[in-house]
N, CA, C and O atoms as a Tinker XYZ file with bonds, in Angstrom:
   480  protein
     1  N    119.889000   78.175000   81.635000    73     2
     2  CA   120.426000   78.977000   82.728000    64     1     3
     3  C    119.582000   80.245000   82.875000    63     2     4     5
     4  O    119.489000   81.034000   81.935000    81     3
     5  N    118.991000   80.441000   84.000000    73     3     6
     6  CA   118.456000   81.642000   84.383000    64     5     7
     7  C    119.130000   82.661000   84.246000    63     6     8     9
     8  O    120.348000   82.490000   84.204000    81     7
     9  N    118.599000   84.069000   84.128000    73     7    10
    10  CA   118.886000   85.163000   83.529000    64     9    11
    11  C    118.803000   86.338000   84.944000    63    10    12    13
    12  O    119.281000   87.472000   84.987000    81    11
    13  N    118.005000   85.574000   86.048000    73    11    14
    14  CA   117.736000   86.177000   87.779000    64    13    15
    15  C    118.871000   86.587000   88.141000    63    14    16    17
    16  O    119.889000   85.953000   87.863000    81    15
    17  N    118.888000   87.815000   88.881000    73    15    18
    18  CA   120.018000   88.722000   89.278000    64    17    19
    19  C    119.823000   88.651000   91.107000    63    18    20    21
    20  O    118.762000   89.226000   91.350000    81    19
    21  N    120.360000   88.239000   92.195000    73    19    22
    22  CA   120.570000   88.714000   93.465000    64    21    23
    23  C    120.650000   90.179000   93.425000    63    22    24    25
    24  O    121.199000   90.872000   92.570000    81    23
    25  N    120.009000   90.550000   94.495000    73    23    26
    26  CA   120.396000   92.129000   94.675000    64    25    27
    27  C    119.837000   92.370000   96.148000    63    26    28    29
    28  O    118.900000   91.786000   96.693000    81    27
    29  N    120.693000   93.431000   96.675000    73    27    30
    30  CA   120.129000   93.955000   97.933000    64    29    31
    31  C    119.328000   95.056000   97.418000    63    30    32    33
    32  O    119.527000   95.886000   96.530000    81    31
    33  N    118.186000   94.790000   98.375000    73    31    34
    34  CA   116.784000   95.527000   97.978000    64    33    35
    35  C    117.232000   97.058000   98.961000    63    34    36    37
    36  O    117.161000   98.185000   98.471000    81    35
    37  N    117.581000   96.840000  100.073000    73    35    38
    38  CA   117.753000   98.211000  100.798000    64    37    39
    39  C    118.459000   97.310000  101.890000    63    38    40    41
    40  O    118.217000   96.149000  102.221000    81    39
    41  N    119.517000   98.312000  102.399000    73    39    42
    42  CA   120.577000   98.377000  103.531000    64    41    43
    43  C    119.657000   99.737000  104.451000    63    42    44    45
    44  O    119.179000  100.856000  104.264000    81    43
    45  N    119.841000   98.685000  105.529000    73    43    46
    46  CA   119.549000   99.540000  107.235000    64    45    47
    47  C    119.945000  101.412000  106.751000    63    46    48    49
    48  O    119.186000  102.375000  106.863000    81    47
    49  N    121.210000  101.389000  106.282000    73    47    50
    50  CA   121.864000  102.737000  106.287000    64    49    51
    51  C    121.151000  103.604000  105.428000    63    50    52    53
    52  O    121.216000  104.818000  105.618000    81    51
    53  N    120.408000  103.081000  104.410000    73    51    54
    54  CA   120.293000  103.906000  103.154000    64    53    55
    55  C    118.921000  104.156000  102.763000    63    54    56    57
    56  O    118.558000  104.523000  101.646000    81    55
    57  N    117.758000  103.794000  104.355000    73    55    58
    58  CA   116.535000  103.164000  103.526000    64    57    59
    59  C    115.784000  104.943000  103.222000    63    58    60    61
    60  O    116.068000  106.084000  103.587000    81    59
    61  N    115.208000  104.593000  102.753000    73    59    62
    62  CA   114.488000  106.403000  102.361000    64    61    63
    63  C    112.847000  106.511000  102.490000    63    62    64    65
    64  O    111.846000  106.377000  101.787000    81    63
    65  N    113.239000  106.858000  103.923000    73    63    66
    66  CA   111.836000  107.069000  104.068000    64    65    67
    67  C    111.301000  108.433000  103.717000    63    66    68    69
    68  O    112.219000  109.239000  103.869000    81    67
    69  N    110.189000  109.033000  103.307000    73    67    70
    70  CA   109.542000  110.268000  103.275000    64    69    71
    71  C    109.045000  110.782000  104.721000    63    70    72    73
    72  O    108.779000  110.005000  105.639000    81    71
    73  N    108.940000  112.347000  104.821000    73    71    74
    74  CA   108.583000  112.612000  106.025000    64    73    75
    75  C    107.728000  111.787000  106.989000    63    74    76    77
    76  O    106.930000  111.043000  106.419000    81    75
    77  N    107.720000  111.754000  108.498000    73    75    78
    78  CA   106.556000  111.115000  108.991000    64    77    79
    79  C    105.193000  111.959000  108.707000    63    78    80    81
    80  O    105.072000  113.182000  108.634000    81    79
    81  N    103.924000  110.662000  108.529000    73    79    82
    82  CA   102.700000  111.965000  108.592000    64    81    83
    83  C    101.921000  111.049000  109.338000    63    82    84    85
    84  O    101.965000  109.828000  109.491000    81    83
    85  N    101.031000  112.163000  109.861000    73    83    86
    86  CA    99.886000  111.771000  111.247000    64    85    87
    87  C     99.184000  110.358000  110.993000    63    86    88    89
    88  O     98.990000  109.951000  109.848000    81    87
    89  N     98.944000  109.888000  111.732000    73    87    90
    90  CA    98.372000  108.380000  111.461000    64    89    91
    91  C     97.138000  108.774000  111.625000    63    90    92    93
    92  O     96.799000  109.094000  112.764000    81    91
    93  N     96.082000  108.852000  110.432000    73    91    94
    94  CA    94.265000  109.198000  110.513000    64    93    95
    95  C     93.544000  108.354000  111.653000    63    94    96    97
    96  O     92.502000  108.835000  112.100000    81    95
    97  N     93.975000  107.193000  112.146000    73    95    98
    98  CA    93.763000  106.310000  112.981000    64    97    99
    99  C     94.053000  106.326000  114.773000    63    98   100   101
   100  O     93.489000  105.725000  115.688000    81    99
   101  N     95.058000  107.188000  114.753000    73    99   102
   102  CA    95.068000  107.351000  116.014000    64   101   103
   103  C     94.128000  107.377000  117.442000    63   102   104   105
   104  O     93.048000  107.932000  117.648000    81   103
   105  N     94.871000  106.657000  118.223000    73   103   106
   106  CA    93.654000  106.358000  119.532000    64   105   107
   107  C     94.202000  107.318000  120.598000    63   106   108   109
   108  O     95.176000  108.042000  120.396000    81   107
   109  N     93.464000  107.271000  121.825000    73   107   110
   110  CA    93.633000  107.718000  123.301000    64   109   111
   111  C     94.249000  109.369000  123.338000    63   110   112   113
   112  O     94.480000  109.884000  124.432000    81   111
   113  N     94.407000  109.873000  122.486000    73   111   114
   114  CA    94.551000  111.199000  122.073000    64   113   115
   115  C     96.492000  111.258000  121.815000    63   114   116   117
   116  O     97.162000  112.271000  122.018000    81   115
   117  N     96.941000  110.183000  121.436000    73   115   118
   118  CA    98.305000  110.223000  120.873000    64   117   119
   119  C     98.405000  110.539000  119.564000    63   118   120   121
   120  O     97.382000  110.476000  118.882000    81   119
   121  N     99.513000  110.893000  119.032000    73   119   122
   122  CA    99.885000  111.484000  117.501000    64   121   123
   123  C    101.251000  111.034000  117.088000    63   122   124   125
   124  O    102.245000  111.751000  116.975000    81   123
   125  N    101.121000  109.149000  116.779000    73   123   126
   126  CA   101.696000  108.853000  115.908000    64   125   127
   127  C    101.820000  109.114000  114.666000    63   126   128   129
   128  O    100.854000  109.352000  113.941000    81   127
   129  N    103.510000  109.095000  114.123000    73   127   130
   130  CA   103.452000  109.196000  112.574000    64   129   131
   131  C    104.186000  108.401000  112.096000    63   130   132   133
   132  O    105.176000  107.921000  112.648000    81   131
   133  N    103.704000  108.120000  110.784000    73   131   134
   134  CA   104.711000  107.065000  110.350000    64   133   135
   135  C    104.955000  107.196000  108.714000    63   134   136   137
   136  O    104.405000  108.020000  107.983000    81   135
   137  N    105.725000  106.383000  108.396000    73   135   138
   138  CA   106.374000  106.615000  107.067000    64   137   139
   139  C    106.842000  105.164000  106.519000    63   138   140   141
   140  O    107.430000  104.426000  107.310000    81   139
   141  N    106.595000  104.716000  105.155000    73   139   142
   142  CA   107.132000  103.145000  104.702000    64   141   143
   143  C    107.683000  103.697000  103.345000    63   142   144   145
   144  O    107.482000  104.677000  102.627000    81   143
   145  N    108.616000  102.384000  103.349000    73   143   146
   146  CA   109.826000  102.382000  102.127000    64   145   147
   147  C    109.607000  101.503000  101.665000    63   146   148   149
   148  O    109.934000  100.587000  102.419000    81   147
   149  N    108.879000  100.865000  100.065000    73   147   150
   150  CA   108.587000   99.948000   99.929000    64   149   151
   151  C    109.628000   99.029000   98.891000    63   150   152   153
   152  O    109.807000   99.311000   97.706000    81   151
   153  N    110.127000   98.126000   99.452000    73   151   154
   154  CA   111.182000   98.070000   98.771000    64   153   155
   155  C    111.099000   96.747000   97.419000    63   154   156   157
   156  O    112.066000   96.273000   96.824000    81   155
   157  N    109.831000   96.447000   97.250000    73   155   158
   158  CA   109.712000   95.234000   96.622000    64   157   159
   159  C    108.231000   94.809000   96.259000    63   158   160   161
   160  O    107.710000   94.333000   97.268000    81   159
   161  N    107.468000   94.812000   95.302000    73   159   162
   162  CA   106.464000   94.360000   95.637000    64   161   163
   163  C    106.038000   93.455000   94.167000    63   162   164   165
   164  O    105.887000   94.061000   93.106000    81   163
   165  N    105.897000   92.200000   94.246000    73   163   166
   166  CA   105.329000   91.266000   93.096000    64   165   167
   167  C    104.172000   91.107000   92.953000    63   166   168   169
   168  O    103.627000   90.106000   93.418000    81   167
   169  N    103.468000   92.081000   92.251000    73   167   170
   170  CA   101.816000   91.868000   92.136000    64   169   171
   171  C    101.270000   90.617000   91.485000    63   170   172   173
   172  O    100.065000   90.406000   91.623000    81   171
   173  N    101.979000   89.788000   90.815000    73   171   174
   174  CA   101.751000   88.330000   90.399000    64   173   175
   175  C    101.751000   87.539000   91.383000    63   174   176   177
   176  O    100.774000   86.791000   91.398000    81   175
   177  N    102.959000   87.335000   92.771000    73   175   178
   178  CA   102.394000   86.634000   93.448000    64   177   179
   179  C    102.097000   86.983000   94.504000    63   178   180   181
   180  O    102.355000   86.272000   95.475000    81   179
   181  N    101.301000   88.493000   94.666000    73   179   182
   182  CA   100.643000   88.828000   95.912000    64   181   183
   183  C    101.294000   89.210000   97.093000    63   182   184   185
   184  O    100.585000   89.382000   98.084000    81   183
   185  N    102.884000   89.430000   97.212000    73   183   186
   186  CA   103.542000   89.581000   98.266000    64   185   187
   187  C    104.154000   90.929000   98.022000    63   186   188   189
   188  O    104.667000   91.413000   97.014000    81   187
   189  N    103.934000   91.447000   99.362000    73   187   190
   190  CA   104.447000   93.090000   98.885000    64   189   191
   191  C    105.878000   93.014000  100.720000    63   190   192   193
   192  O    105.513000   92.603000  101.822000    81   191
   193  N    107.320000   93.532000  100.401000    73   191   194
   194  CA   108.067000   93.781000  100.873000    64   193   195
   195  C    108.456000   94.871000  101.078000    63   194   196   197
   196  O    108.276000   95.558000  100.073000    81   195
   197  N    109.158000   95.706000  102.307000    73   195   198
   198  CA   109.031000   96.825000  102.542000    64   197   199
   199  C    109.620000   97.368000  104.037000    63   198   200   201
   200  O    109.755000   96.682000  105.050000    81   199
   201  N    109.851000   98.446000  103.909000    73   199   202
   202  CA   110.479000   98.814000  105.708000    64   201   203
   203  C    109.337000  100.157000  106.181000    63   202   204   205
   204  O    108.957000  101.116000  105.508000    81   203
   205  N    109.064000   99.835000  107.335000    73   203   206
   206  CA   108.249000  100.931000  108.062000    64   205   207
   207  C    108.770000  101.638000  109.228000    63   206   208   209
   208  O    109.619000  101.069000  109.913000    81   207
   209  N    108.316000  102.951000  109.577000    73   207   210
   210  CA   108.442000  103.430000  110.810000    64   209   211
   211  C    107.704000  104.026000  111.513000    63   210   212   213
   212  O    106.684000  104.344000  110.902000    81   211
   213  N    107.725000  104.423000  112.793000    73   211   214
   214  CA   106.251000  104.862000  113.405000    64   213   215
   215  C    107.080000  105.517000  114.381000    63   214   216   217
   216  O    108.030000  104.915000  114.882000    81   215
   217  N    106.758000  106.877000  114.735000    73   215   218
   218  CA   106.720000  107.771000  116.224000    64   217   219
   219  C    105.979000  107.048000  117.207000    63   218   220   221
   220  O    104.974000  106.449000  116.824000    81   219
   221  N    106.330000  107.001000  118.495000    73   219   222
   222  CA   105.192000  106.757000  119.638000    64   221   223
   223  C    103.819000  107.128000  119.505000    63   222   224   225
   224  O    103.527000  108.282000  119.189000    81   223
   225  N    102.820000  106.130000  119.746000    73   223   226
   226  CA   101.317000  106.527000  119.829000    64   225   227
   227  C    100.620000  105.723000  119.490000    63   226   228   229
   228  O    101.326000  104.926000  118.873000    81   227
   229  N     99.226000  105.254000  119.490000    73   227   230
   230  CA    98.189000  104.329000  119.440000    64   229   231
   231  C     97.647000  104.653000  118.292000    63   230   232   233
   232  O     97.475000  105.796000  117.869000    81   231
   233  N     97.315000  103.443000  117.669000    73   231   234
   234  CA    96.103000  103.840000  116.163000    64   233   235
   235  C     95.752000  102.061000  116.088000    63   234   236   237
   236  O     96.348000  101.073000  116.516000    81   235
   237  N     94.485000  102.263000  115.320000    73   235   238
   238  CA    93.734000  101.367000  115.303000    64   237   239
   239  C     94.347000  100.495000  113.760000    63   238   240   241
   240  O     94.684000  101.046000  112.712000    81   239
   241  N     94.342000   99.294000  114.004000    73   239   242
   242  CA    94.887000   98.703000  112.586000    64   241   243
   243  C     94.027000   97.349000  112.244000    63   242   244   245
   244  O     93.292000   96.848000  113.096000    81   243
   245  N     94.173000   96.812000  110.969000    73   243   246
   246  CA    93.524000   95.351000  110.571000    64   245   247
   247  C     94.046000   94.766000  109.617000    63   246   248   249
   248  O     93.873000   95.570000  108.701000    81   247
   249  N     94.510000   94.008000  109.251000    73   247   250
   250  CA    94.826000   92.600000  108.266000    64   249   251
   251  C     93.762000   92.290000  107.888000    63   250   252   253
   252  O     92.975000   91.543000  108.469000    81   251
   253  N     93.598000   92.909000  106.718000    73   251   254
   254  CA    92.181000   92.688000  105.637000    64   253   255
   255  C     92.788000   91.776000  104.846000    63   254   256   257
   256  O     93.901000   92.252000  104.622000    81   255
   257  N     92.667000   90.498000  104.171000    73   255   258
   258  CA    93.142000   89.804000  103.173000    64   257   259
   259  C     94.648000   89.849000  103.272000    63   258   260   261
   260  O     95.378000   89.797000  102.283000    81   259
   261  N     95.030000   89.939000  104.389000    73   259   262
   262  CA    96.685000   89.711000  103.950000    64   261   263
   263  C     97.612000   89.325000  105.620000    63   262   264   265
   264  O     97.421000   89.797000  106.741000    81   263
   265  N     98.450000   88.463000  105.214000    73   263   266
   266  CA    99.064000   88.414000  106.242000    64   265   267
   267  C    100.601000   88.521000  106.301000    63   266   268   269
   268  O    101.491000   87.981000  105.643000    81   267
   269  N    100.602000   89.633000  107.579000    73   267   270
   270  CA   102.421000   90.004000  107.179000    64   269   271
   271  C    102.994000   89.829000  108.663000    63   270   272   273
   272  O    102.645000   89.879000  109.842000    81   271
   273  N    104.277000   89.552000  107.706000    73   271   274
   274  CA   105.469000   88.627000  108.606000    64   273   275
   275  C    106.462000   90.110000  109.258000    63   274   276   277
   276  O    107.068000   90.701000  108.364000    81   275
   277  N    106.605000   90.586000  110.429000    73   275   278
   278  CA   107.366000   91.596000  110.577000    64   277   279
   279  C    108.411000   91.398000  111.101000    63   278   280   281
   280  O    108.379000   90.435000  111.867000    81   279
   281  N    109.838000   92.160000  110.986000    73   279   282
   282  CA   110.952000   91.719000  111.863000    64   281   283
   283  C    111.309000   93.065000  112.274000    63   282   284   285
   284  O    111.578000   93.826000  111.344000    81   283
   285  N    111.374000   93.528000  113.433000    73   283   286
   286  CA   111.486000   94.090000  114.388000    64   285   287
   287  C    112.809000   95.036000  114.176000    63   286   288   289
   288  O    113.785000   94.487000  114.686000    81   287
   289  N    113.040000   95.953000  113.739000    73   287   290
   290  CA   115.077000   96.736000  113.582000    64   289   291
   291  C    114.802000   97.222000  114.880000    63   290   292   293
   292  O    115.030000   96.442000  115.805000    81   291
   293  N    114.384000   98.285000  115.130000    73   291   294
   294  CA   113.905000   99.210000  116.403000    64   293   295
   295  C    112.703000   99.336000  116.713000    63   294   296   297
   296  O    111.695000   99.156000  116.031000    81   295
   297  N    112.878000   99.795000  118.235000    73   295   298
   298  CA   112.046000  100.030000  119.088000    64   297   299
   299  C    111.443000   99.285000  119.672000    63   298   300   301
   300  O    111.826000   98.124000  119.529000    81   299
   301  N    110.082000   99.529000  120.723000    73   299   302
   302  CA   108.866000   98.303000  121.282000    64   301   303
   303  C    107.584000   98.739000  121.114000    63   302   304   305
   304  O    107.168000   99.897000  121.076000    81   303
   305  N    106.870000   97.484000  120.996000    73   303   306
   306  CA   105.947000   98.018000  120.671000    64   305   307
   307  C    104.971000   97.123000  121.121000    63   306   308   309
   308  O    105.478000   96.021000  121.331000    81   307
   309  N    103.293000   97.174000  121.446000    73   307   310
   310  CA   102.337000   95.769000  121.766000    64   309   311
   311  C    101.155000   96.299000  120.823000    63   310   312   313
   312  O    100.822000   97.480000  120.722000    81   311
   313  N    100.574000   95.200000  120.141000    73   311   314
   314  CA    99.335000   94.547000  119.313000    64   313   315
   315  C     98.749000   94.191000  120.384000    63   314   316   317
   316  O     99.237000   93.464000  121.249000    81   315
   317  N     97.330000   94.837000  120.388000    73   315   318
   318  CA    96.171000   94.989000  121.385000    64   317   319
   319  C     94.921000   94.101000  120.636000    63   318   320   321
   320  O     93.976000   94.806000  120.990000    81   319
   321  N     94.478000   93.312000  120.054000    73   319   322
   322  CA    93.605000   92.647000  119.511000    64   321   323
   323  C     92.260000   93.211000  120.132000    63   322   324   325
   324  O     92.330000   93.737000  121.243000    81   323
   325  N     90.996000   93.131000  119.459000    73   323   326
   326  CA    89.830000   93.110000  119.487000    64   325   327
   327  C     89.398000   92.464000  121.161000    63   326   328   329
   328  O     88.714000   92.824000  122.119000    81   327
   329  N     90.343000   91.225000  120.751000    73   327   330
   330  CA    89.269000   90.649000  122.172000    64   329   331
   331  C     90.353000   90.457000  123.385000    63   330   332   333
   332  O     90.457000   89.602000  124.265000    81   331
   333  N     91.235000   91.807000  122.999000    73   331   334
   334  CA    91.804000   91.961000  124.455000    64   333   335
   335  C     93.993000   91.512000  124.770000    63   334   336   337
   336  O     94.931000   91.903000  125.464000    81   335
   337  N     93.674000   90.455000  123.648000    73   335   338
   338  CA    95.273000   90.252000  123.773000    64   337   339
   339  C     96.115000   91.131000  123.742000    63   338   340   341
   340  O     95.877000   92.101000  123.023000    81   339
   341  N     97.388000   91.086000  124.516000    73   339   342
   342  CA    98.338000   91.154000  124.423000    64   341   343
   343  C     99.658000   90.950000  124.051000    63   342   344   345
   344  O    100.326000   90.210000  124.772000    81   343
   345  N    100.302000   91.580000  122.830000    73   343   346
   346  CA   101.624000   90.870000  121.999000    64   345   347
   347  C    103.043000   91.579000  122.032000    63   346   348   349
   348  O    103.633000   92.120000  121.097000    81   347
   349  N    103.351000   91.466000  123.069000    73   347   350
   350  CA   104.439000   92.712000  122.758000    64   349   351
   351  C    105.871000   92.327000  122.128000    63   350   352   353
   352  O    106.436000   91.234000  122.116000    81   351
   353  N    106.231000   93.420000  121.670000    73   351   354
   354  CA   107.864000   92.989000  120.683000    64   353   355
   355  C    108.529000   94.132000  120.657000    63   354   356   357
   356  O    108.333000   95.268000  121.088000    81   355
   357  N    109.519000   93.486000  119.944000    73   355   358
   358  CA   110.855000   94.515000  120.416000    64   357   359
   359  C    111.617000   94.516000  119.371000    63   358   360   361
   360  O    111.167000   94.116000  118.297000    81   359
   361  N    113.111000   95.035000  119.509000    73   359   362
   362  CA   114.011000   94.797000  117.857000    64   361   363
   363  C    114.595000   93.411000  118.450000    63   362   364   365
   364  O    114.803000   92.979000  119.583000    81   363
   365  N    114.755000   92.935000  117.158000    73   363   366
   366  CA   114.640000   91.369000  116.848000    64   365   367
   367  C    113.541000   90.196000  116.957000    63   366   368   369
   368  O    113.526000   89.082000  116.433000    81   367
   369  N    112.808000   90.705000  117.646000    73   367   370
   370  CA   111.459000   89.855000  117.120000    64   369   371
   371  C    110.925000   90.066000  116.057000    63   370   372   373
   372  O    110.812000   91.110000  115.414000    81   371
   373  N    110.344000   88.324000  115.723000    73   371   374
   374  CA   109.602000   88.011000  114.388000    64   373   375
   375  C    108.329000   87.878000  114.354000    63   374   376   377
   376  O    107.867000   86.756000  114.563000    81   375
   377  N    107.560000   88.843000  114.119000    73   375   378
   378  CA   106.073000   88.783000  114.256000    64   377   379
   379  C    105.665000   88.470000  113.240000    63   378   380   381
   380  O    106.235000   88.604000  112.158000    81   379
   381  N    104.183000   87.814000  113.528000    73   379   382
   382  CA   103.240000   87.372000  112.915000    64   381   383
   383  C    102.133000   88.088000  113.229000    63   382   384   385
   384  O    101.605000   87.924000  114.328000    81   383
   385  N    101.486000   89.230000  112.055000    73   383   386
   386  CA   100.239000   89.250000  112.653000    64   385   387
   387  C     99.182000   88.831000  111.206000    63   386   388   389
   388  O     99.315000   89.326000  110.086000    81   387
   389  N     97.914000   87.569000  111.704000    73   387   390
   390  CA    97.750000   86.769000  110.608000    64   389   391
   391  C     96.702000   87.250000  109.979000    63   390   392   393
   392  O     96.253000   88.241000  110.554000    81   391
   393  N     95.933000   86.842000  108.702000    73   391   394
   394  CA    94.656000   87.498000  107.930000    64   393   395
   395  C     93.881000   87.520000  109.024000    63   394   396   397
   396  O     93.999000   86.641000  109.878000    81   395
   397  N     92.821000   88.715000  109.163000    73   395   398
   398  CA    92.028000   89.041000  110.082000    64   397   399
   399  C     91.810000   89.359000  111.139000    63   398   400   401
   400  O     90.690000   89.519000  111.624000    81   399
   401  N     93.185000   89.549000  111.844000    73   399   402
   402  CA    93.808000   90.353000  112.636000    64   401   403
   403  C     93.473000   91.545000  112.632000    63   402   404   405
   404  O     93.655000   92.183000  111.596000    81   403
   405  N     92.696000   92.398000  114.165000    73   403   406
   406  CA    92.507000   93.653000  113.889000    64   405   407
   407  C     92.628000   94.589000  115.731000    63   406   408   409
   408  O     92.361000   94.136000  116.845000    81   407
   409  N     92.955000   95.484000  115.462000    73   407   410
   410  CA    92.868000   96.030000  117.136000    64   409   411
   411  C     93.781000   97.270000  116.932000    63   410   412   413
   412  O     93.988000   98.100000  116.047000    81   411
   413  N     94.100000   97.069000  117.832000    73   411   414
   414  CA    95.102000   98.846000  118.127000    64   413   415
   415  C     96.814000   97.924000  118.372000    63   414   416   417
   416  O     97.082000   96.753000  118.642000    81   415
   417  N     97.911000   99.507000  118.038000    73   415   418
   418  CA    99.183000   99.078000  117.716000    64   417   419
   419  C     99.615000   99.965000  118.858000    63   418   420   421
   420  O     99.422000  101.163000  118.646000    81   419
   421  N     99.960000   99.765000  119.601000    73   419   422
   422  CA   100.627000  101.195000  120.666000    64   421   423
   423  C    102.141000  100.575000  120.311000    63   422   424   425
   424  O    102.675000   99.466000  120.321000    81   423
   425  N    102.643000  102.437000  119.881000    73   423   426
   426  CA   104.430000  102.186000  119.441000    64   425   427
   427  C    104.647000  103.134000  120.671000    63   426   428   429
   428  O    104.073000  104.166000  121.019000    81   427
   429  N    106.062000  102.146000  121.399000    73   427   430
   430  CA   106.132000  102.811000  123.076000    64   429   431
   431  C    107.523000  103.176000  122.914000    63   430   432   433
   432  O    108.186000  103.472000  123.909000    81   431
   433  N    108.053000  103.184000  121.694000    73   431   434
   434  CA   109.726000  103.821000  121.084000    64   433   435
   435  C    109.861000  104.114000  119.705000    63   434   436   437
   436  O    109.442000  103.174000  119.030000    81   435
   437  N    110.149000  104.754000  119.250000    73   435   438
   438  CA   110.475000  104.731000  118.163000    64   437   439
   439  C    110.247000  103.817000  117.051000    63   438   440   441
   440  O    111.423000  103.920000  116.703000    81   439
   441  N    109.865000  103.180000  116.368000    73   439   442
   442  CA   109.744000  101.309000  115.870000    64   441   443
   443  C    110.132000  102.126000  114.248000    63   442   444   445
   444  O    110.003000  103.278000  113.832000    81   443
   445  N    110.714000  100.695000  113.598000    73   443   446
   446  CA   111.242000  100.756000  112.175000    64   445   447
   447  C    110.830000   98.934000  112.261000    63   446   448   449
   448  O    110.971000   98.112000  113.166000    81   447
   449  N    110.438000   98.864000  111.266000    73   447   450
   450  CA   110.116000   97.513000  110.654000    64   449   451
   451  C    110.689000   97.076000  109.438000    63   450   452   453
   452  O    111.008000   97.946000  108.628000    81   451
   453  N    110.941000   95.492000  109.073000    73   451   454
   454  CA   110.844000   95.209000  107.922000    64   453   455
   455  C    109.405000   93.939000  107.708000    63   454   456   457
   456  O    109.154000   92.955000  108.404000    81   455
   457  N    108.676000   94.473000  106.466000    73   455   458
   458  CA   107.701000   93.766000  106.464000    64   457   459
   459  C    107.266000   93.043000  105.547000    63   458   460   461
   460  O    107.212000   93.778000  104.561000    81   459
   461  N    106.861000   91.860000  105.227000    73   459   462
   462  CA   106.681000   91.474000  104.306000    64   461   463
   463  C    105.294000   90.833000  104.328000    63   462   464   465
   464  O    105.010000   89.895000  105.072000    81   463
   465  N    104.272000   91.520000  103.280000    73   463   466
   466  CA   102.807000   90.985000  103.352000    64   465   467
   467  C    102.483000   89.961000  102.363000    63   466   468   469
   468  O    103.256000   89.922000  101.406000    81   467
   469  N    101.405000   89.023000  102.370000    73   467   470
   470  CA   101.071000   88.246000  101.898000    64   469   471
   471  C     99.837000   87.876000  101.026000    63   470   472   473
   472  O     99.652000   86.660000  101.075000    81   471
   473  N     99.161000   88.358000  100.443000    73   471   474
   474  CA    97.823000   88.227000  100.295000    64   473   475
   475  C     96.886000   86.689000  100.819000    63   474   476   477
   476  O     97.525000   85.667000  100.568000    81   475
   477  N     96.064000   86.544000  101.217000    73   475   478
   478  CA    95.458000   85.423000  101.516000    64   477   479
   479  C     94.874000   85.085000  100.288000    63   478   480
   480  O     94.204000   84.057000  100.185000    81   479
């Protein structure tokens, strides 16, 4: 018999984020900030879990070796890819953005995430 415990990692109500700070990345002369709560991370099997948030504004991003699964609490937001796409989401969408994925993030509300990355 296993000795594994269930547990809630973090509730919506309670998550603790640290102040927002400026995103070094920022595009088009906006001043997003953002802040993550990491609520889980198994360095054995490469998957790191976690909640994020972001102020309105553009910054440049990439999926270096990893691919993370996001689910949407608040706000909207669109993934601008390299060669032009368009992805937009909202709260309750389940995004995918996959290894090697790279472009700009414009947050057009408020956004809070839950995320869970993957290593490739």
């Amino acid at each position: 018999m296993s000795n594994a415990h269930a547990k809630v990692l973090r509730s919506l109500d309670t998550l603790s984020f640290a102040d927002l700070a400026l995103k070094p990345t920022a595009v088009n002369g906006t001043e997003p900030k953002d802040a993550t709560d990491s609520a889980f991370t198994a360095k054995a099997s490469n998957v790191d879990l976690g909640f994020w948030e972001c102020s309105p504004g553009s910054f440049k991003t990439a999926r270096n070796g990893v691919n993370e699964v996001i689910l949407v609490l608040e706000g909207k937001g669109t993934l601008v890819s390299d060669t032009g796409e368009r992805v937009d989401h909202q709260a309750g969408d389940l995004v995918l953005i996959p290894n090697g994925w790279s472009g700009v993030w414009e947050i057009h509300e408020h956004f809070k995430k839950q995320y869970i990355t993957i290593t490739a």
